[in-house]
C-alpha positions as CSV (number, residue, x, y, z in Angstrom):
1,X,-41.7,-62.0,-6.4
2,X,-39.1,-59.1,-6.1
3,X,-36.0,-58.6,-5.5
4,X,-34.4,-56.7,-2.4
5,X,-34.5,-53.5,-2.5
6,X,-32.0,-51.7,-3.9
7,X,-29.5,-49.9,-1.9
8,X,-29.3,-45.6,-2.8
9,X,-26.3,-44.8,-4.0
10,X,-23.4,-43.2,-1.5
11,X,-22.9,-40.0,-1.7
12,X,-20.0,-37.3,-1.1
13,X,-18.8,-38.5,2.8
14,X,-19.4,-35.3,4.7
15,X,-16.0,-33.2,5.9
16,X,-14.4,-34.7,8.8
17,X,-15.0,-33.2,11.8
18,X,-12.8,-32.1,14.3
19,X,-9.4,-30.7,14.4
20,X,-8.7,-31.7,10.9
21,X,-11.5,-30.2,9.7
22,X,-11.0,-27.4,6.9
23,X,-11.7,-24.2,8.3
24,X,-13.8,-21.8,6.5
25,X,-12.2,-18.7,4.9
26,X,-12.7,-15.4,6.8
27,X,-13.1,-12.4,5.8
28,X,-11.2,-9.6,7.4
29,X,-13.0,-6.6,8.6
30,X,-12.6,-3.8,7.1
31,X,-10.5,-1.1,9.4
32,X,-9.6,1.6,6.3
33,X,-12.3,3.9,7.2
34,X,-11.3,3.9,10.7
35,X,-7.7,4.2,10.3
36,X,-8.3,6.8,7.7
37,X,-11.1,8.8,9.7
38,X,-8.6,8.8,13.0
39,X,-5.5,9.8,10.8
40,X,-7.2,12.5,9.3
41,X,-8.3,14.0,12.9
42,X,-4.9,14.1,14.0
43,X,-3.5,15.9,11.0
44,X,-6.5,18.4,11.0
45,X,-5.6,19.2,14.6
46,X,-1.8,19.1,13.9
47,X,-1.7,21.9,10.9
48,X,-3.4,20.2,7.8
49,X,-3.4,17.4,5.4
50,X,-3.0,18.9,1.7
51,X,-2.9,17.1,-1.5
52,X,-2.2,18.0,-5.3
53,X,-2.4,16.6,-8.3
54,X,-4.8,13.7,-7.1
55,X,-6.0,13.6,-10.6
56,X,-2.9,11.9,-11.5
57,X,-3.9,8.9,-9.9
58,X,-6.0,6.6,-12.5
59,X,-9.3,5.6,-11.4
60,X,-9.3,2.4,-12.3
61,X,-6.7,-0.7,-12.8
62,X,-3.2,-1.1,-11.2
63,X,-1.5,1.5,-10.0
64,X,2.1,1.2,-8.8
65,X,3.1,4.5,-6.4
66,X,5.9,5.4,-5.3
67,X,7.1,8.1,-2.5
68,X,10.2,9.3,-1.0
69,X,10.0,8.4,3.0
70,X,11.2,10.8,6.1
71,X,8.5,9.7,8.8
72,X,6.1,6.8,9.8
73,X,2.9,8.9,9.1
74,X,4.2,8.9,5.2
75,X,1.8,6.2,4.8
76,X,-1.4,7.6,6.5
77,X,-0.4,10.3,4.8
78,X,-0.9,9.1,1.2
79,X,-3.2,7.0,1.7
80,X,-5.4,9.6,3.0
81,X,-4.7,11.7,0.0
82,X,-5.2,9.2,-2.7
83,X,-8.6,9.0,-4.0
84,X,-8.1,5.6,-4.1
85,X,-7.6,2.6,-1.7
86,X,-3.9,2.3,-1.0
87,X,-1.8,-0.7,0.2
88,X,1.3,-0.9,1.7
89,X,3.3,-3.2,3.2
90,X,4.7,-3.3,7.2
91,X,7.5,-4.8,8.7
92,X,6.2,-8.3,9.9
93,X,6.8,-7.6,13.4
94,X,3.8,-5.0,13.4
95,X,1.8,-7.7,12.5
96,X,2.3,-9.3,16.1
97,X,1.5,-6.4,18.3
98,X,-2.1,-6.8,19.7
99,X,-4.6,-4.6,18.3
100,X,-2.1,-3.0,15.5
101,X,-2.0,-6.4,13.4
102,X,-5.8,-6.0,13.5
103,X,-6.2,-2.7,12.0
104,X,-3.1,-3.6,9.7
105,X,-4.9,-6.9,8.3
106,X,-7.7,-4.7,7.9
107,X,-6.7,-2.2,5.4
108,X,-4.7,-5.1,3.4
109,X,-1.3,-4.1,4.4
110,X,1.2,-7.6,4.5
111,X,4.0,-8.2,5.9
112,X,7.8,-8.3,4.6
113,X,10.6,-8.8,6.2
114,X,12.9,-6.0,6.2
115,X,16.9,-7.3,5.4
116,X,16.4,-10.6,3.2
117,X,14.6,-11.7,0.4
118,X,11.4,-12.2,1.0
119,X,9.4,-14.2,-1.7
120,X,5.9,-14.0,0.2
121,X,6.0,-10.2,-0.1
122,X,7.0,-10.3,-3.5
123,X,4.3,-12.6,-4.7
124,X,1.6,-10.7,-2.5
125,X,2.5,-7.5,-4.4
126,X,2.0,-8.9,-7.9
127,X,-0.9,-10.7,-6.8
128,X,-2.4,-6.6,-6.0
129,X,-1.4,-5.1,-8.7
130,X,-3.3,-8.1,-10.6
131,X,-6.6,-7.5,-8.7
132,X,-6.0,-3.8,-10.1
133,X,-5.0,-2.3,-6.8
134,X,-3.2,0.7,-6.0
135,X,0.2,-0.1,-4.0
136,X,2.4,1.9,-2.7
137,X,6.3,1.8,-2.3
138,X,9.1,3.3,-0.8
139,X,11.8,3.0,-3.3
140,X,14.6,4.0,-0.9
141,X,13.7,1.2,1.8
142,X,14.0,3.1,4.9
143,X,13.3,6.6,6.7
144,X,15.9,9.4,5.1
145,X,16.4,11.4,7.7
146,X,18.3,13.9,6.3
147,X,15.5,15.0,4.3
148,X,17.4,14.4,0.8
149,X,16.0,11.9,-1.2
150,X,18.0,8.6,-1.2
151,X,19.1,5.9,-3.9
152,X,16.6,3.6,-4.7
153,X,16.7,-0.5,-3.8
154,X,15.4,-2.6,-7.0
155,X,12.4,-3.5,-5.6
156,X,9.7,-0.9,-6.3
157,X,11.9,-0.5,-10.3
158,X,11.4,-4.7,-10.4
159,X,7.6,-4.4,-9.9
160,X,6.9,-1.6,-12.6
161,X,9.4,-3.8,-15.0
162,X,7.2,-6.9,-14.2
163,X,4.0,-5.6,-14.8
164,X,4.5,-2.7,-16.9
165,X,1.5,-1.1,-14.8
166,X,1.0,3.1,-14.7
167,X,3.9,4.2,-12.0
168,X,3.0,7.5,-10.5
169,X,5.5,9.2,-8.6
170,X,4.9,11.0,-5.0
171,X,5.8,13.5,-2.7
172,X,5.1,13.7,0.9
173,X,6.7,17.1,2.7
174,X,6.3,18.2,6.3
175,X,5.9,14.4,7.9
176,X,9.1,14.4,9.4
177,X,8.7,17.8,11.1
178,X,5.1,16.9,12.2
179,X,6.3,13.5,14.2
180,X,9.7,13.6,14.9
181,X,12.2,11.0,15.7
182,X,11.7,10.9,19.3
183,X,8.0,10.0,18.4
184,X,7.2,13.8,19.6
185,X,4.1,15.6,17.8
186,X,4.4,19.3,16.3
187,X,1.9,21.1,14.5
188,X,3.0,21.4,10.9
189,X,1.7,21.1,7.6
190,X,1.7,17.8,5.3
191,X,1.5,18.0,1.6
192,X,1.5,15.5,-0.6
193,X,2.0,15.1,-3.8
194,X,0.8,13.2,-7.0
195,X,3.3,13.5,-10.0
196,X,2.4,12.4,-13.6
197,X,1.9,8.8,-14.3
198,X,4.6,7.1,-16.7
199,X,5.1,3.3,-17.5
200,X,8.4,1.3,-18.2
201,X,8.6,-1.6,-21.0
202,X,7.7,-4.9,-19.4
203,X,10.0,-7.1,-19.7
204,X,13.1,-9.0,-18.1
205,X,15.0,-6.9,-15.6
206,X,18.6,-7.0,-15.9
207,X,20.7,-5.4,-12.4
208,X,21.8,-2.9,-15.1
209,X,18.5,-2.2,-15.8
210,X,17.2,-2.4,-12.6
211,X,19.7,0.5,-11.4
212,X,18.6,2.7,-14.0
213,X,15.2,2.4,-13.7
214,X,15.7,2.8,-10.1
215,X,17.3,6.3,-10.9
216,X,14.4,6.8,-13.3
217,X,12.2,6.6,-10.3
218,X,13.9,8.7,-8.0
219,X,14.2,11.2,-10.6
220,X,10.4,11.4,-11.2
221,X,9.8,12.0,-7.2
222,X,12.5,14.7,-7.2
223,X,10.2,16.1,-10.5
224,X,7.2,15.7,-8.7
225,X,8.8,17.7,-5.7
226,X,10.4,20.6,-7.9
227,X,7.7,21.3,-10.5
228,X,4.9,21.2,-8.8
229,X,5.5,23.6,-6.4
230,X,2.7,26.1,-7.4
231,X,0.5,23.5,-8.1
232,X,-3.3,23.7,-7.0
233,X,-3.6,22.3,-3.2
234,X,-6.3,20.9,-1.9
235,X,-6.8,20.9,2.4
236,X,-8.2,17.8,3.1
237,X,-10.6,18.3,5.9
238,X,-11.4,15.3,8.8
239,X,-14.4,13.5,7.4
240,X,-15.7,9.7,8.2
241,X,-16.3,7.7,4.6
242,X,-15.7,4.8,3.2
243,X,-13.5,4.7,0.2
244,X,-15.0,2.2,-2.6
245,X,-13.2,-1.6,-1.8
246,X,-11.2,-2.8,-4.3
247,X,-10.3,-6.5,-5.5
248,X,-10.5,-9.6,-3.6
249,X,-11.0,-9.2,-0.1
250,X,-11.6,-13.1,0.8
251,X,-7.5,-13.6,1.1
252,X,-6.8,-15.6,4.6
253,X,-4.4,-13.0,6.2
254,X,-0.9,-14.4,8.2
């Protein structure tokens, strides 16, 4: 005679349901191709977007930029240049106005907050220039408004130091003139350009250090800015593509 039957084994309990449940991971859409498309409309009706020496900028692998900043379309600016994908950061605040956090999350721009240390920020940068993005930074920290280039903070000089990744020095002209402070448009001309790529020694970054390499980053903008001044340049005309994506794309944005 035989035994009960005997009982299948339990399996993995399903997820619990509800609040506590884990929420699936989502995906940001992408906004660069919009932002990029709509940028590139207004400088083409403003005066023209120009770039040289976007051959300096290597096609592949981590690529550290950084600019001298006079105006808020600095980064539209570059990033419509680059032949690459670029990422910047944004004041956090930016991140809460309807709509703008949107297209922000979109072309991976993250927050920092401007003022204090800010270890999110930090961590979010290294974790790009991992992935073998191209990040861009504005050594100096703020707008210059006198148009002279500024001293650089040790941020964009700790990053290269870190990583040891190809640092390419850029310089955007005409930006200030183009939107001015009162958040007026003029037509104008924008150029930007792409300076020589150069690496520091990775390694431990003293403040000493730090300041110098700071200087050593200025100094390769002001280069950039005095050298290549009959340089090849490029108009870019307004055109709708998609730039190629580039590293993970699956991070949960704030």
């Amino acid at each position: 005679m035989s035994g009960p039957a005997a009982e299948p084994a339990a399996g993995p309990a399903p997820p619990p349901a509800g609040r506590n449940a884990e929420k699936p991971v989502r995906r940001t859409p992408d906004t660069y191709w919009l932002l990029e498309g709509a940028t590139l409309l207004l400088f083409d009706a403003l005066g023209g977007l120009y770039v040289k020496g976007e051959e300096n900028v290597p096609e592949t692998g981590p690529v550290l930029l950084v600019a001298n900043h006079t105006s808020y379309l600095d980064p539209p600016a570059i990033g419509d240049a680059s032949p690459r994908r670029v990422v910047f950061m944004a004041k956090h605040e930016l991140f809460r106005v309807k709509g703008l956090g949107y297209l922000l999350r979109g072309v991976d721009a993250f927050p920092v907050r401007r003022g204090e240390p800010d270890r999110s920020a930090f961590k979010t940068v290294l974790a790009m220039l991992e992935e073998g993005r191209v990040v861009c930074i504005f050594p100096e920290g703020g707008r210059q408004k006198n148009g002279q280039l500024g001293e650089a903070e040790p941020g964009a000089a700790l990053f290269a130091l870190k990583t040891g990744c190809p640092v390419v020095p850029v310089f955007v002209e005409g930006t200030d003139r183009m939107l001015d402070d009162r958040g007026r448009l003029h037509r104008g001309r924008v150029t930007v350009t792409f300076g020589a790529a150069f690496t520091f020694p990775k390694g431990r970054a003293d403040r000493e250090t730090l300041d110098a390499s700071g200087r050593r980053l200025m100094e390769a903008i002001a280069r950039t800015r005095d050298e290549r001044v009959d340089a090849p340049v490029r108009r870019i005309r307004a055109h709708w593509t998609r730039k190629a994506r580039e590293g993970s794309r699956s991070r949960r944005q704030p």
